[in-house]
C-alpha positions in Angstrom: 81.0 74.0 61.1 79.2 71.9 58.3 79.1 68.1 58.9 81.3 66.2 55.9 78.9 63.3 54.1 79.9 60.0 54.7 79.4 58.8 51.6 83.0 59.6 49.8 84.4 56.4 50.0 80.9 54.9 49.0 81.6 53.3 45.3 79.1 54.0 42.9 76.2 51.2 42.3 74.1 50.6 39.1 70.8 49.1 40.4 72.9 47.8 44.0 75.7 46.0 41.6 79.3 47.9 41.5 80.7 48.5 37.6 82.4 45.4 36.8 79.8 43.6 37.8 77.5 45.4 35.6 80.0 44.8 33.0 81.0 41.0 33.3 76.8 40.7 33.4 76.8 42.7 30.4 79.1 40.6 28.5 77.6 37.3 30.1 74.3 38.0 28.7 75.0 40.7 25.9 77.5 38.7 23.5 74.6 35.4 23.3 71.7 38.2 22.8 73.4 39.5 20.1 74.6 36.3 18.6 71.9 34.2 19.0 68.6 35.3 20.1 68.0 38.2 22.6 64.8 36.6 23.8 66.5 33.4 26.9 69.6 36.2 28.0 67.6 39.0 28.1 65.1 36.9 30.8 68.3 35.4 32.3 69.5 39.2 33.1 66.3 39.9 34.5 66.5 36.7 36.9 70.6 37.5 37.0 70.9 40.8 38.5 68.5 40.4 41.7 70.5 37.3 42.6 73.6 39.0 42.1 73.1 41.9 43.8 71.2 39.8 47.0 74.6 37.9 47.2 76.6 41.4 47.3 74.2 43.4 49.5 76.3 44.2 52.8 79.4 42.5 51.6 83.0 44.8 50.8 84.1 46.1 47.7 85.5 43.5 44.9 84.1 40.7 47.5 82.9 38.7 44.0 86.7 38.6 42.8 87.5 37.0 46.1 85.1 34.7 46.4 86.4 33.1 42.8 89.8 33.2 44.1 88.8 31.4 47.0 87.3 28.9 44.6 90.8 28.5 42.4 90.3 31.0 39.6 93.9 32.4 38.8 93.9 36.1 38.4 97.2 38.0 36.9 99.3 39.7 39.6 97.7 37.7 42.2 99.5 34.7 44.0 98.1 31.1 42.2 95.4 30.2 44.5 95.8 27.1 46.7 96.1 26.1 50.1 99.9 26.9 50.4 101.3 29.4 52.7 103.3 31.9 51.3 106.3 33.6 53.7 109.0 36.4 52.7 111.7 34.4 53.6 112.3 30.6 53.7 110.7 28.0 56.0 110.6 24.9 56.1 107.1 22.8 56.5 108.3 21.6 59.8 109.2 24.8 61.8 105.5 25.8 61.7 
């Protein structure tokens, strides 16, 4: 019997950063290269992307969405972001 690689679920990493990371870095830096000058971005990128992926290294999947959520940005088809609590059913302040 052959052993099965553990590494399906693995998600695919360019450089130790996962795809929209890759891109939002992308557009971060690529739009003012292109506009401007590619000379400041293109160091900025260079500086960027260790940082980045340091900060990621051993944390889950989409962990960089969460952390801004945590921090108040809205995303669409997420809850608003906020200290509430949020039930299924109605409850007063008081019964908890």
């Amino acid at each position: 019997m052959k052993n099965c690689p553990r590494t399906i679920d693995r998600p695919l990493l360019i450089l130790g950063l996962e795809g929209e990371d890759v891109a939002v870095l992308m557009l971060l830096f690529g739009i003012p290269a292109v506009l401007i000058s590619p000379t400041v971005p293109l160091i900025l990128l260079f500086i960027g992307w260790p940082l980045l992926a340091a900060v990621k290294k051993g944390r889950p999947e989409g962990f960089m969405v969460h952390l801004f959520y945590r921090w108040g940005v809205p995303f669409e088809g997420l809850l608003p972001p906020g200290d509430g609590r949020y039930a299924a059913y109605g409850q007063k302040e008081e019964e908890l």
